[in-house]
Structure formats: C-alpha cells, structure tokens
N, C-alpha and C positions, 0 to 999 in steps of 0.2 A: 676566539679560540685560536693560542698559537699552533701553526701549523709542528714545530718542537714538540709540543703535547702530547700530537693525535700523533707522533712517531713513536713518543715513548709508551704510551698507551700500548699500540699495536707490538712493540717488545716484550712488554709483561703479558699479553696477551700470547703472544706465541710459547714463551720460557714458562708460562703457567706460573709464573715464581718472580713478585718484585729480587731477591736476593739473585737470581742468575739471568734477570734481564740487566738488573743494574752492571753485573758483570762483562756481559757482553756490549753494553754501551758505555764502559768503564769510567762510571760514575757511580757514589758511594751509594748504598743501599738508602739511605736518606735523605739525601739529596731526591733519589728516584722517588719513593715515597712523597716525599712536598713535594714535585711536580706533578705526581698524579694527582693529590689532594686538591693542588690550583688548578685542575683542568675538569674536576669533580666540582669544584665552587665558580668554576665560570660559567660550564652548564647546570648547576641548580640539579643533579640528579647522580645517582649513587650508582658508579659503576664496577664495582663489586662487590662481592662476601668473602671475606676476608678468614681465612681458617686459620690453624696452627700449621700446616704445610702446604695447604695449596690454596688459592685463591680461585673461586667462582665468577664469573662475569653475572651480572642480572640480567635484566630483560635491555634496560635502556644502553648496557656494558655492548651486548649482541650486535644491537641495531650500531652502533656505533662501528666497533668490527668488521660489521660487513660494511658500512660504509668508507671506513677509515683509508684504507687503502687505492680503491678512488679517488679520494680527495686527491691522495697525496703525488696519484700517480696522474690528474689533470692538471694541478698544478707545476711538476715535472714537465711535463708536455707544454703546456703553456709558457712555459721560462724558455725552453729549449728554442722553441718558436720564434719567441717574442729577440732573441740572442744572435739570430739568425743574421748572417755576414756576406762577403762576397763569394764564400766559400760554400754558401749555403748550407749551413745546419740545421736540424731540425728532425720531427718527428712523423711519419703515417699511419694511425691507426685503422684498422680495416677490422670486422667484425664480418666471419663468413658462416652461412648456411655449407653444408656438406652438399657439392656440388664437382664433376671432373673440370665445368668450364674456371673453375680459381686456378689451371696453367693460364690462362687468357690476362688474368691479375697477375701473375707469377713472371711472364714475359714483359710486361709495362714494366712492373719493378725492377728486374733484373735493369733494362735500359737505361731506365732512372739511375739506378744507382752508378752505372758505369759511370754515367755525366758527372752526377754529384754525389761522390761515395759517404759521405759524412752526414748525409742524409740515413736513418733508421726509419725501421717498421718495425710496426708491432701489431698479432694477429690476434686477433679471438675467435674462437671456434663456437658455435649452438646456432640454434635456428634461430627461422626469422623474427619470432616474436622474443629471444634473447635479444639479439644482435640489435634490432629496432628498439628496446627499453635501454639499452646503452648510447645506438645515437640521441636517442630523447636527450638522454640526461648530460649531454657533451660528452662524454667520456671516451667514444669514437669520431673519427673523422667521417667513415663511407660504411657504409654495409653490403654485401652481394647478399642480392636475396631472388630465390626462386619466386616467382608469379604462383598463386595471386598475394600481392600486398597491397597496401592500402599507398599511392602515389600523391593522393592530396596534397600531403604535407610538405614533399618532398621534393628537389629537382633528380635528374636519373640520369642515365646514361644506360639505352638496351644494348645487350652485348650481343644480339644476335647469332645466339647460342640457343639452344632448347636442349632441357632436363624430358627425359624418355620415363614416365610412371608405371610401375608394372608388381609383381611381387617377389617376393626370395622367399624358395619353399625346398624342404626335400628331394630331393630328383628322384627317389621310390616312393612320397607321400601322391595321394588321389589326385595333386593338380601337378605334380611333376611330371609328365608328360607331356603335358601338353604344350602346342606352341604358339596360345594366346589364353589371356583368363578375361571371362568377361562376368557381367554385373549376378549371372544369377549362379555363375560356378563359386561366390562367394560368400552367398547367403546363406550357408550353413556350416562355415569353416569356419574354427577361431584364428581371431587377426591381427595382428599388434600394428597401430596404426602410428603416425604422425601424433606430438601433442600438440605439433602446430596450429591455428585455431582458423585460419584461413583456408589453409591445407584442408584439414576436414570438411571445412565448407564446399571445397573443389569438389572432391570425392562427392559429395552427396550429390553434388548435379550430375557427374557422371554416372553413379548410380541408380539416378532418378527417383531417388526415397531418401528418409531422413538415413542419417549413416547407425543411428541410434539401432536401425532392426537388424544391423549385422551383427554376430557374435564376435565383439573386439572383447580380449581378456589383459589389454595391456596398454601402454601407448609408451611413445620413445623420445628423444627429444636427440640423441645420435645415432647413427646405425648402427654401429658395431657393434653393441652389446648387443641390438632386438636381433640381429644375424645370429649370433650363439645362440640366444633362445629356440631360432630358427632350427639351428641345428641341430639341436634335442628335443626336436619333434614337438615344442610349445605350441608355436602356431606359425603359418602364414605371415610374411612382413611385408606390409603395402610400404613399398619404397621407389627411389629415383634408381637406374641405371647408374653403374659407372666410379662405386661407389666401394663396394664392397666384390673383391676378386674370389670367382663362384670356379672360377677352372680350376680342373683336380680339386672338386671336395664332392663335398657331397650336398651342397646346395647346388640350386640355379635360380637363374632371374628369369622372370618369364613377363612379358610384356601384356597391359591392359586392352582389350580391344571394347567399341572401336580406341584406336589410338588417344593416347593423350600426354600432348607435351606442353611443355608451361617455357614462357621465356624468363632470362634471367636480365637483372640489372643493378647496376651501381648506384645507391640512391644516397643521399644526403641531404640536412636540414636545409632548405627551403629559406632565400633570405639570409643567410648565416655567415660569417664571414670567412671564407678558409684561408689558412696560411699559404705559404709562395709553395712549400715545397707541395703541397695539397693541388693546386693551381696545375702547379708541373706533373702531380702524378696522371689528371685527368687529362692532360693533352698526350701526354706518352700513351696513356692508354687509350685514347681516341686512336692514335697512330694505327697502335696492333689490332686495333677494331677492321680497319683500314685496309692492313692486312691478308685479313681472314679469311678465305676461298666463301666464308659464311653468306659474306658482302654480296656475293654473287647470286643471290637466290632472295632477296630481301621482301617482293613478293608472298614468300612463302610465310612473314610473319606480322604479327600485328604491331607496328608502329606506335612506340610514341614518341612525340614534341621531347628534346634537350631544352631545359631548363638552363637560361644565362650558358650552355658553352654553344662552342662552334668545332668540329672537326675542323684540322689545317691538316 
C-alpha cells in the first residue's frame, strides 16, 4: 500500500467529492479515480459507495480513515527522525492526561527547544487509557499519566508531583458547603465520573464498595464539558484539582477525605528505541525534576525504580 494512496484517499475523504479532492490535489478527476481503484485492488476491499453527488465511505472505507492519518503522520515522524543532523532535527510526541503538573513538561520543553530550536512537538490531549492505546501503537513517544497505571510495560520517570482528587459541585447544591466530601456524602448524589478504567478502580477502594452502588448518570473522558454539566445542576463531577478555574462562578472544587492524591509520571514503551531528540527531552526533564522545591519532601511519596535513565 503506497503511502501516495492512503493520502489521496484521506482527500476524497475530507472533499466528500473525487471531482474537488482531485481539485485540490491538482490532479485530473481520473487520474484520482485510478488511483483510488489501485489502492481499492491492493487492499482486496471496496472503500466506497459511489452516488451521483456524493460518495459514501463503507465500513472497511471508516476503519481505514480513522487509521489513515496515523499512518501517515508515524511515518512523517519517523523520516523527521531518522533526517536528523548536527543541528538536530526532529519530532516529540507527548500524549497528556488533563493534569496542572504538564507546566513541569512545559519548562523541559521550553529548555529544549532553546538548545535545539528545530527540534518540534506535538501534543495529544485524553486520558490515560487514550494516551496509553497511542503509545501502544507507536504513534506517541511519552505519555503523562496520573496513577494508577499499569507500569509493567513501561520504563517511567515519577515526576514527583501529586494530582489532589476531590469533586466540582454547585456552591448552593447539598455538598457545596462543605469543606471535605467523604465516601457516604456520595452515595446518593448523582456523579459523572472518570471513563478512565483504572481511575474507577482507585475510587472504589476509596470508597470501599464496588463504584457500581453509586448513582453515576454519566462518565467523561475531559473535564470541561462534565464542569458545564456541573453547572446546570446535572450532577456532581469526581475530578483532579487544578484543572478547571471554579473562582467567580458558581461552581467549587471540594476535596475527598480522608485525602487522596495519585502521583504522576512520564512513561514509555519499555525496550523501545527512542530518537536523540527523545533521549534529550528525558534528561532536560530530569534537570526540572531536579529543580523542584518537590524534591525536597521525596519521603512524602511512593517511589518508583527509573527505567535505563539516570538523573545528571
């Protein structure tokens, strides 16, 4: 499958129209035509329905789609990489959970790139069980993910930060007052939770019962939006601190007791080979680890083993 192909593909795919994809990739409308047809007969399957004005993707058309762009944006990445000079060029992909410690990532970079400006990043935004189906499949370099994740796979880097879990409610609804919420002021609220899968697991030990007997009418996968629900009096949103600005509105954050904060860390494939400029992102960021007044209290969290690096 030429990589040429799955470009022109993904044009008639956007233009909804061989006649104004072909336009915009200023090649004749037939020419685009046979090229789809050979990229239709290299995969053995029929990626559209074809109308008098508009053309339909099938099922095998979709899967391709959602993957096409991927492809083309790993092998982009991969060229950039592989291109790389004394000037160092090259690509960061980073995949982050919604979390206030990504300035902590945000100051590594900035460093970085001072050194070597021609050096790019590129961010993706979802939770941990996005961000981790992206490192799986190479398509990111790192991921920040809030604890608990599954480490097995992975080497890490703890940043020595903790995410503060509490909820975002009404400041006049039944728990806006108050200045902690604990396991049984929850049990008959409705909740829009994490669809994190891990996450929910936390919760239930905190809870000490399955999360199943609380009245969740939702779940989220970014803040933002479950906070507007929040604020039309939906329901309750079990979230992190730090995330969503509660001053002057009419929500507040109100924190879990007893307490419960989750460490954060920079994790990647396990084994894997990262490029130079990847190598340099993890020592700069070791640096601001370094840094961090955090450093100072290290005691206060659960430690684990770095994986092949070493703080200098």
């Amino acid at each position: 499958m030429e990589l040429r192909l799955i470009e022109y593909f993904l044009a008639v795919v956007e233009q909804q129209s061989i006649t104004k994809a072909a336009d915009k990739l200023h090649i004749s409308q037939p020419a685009l035509s046979k090229q789809i047809k050979l990229l239709e007969e290299s995969l053995n399957v029929k990626l559209f329905h074809r109308g008098n004005r508009q053309i339909h993707l099938t099922s095998e058309g979709r899967y391709l789609a959602s993957k096409g762009k991927d492809i083309l944006d790993l092998v982009s990445k991969t060229t950039n990489n592989l291109q790389a000079h004394s000037d160092l060029v090259g690509e960061i992909s980073i995949g982050a959970g919604e979390t206030k410690s990504i300035k902590l990532i945000a100051k590594a970079i900035n460093h970085l790139r001072a050194a070597f400006p021609l050096i790019t990043i590129k961010l993706y935004s979802g939770n941990a069980d996005d961000v981790i189906e992206k490192l799986d499949n190479g398509l990111i370099d790192f991921a920040l993910t809030i604890d608990p994740v599954n480490k097995q796979h992975y080497s890490f880097i703890p940043l020595m930060t903790t995410d503060l879990w509490g909820i975002i409610t009404k400041r006049n609804s039944t728990l806006g007052k108050k200045e902690e919420i604990t396991s049984s002021d929850l049990l008959n609220e409705p909740l829009l939770i994490s669809s994190q899968s891990l996450v929910q697991n936390n919760l239930s030990e905190w809870l000490g019962l399955n999360i199943n007997h609380l009245n969740i009418v939702g779940t989220y996968n970014l803040l933002y939006n479950a906070a507007q629900l929040t604020s039309q009096n939906t329901a309750h949103t079990l979230c992190i601190d730090g995330i969503i600005n509660t001053e002057n509105s009419d929500i507040i954050f109100i924190p879990l007791y007893p307490e419960v904060r989750v460490p954060l860390n920079v994790i990647w494939k396990k084994n894997g080979q990262l490029s130079k400029p990847c190598e340099l992102f993890l020592d700069y960021l070791a640096n601001e680890i370094k840094k961090t007044d955090s450093l100072k209290k290290l005691s206060d969290y659960v430690l684990f083993p770095i994986v092949n690096r070493e703080f200098r």
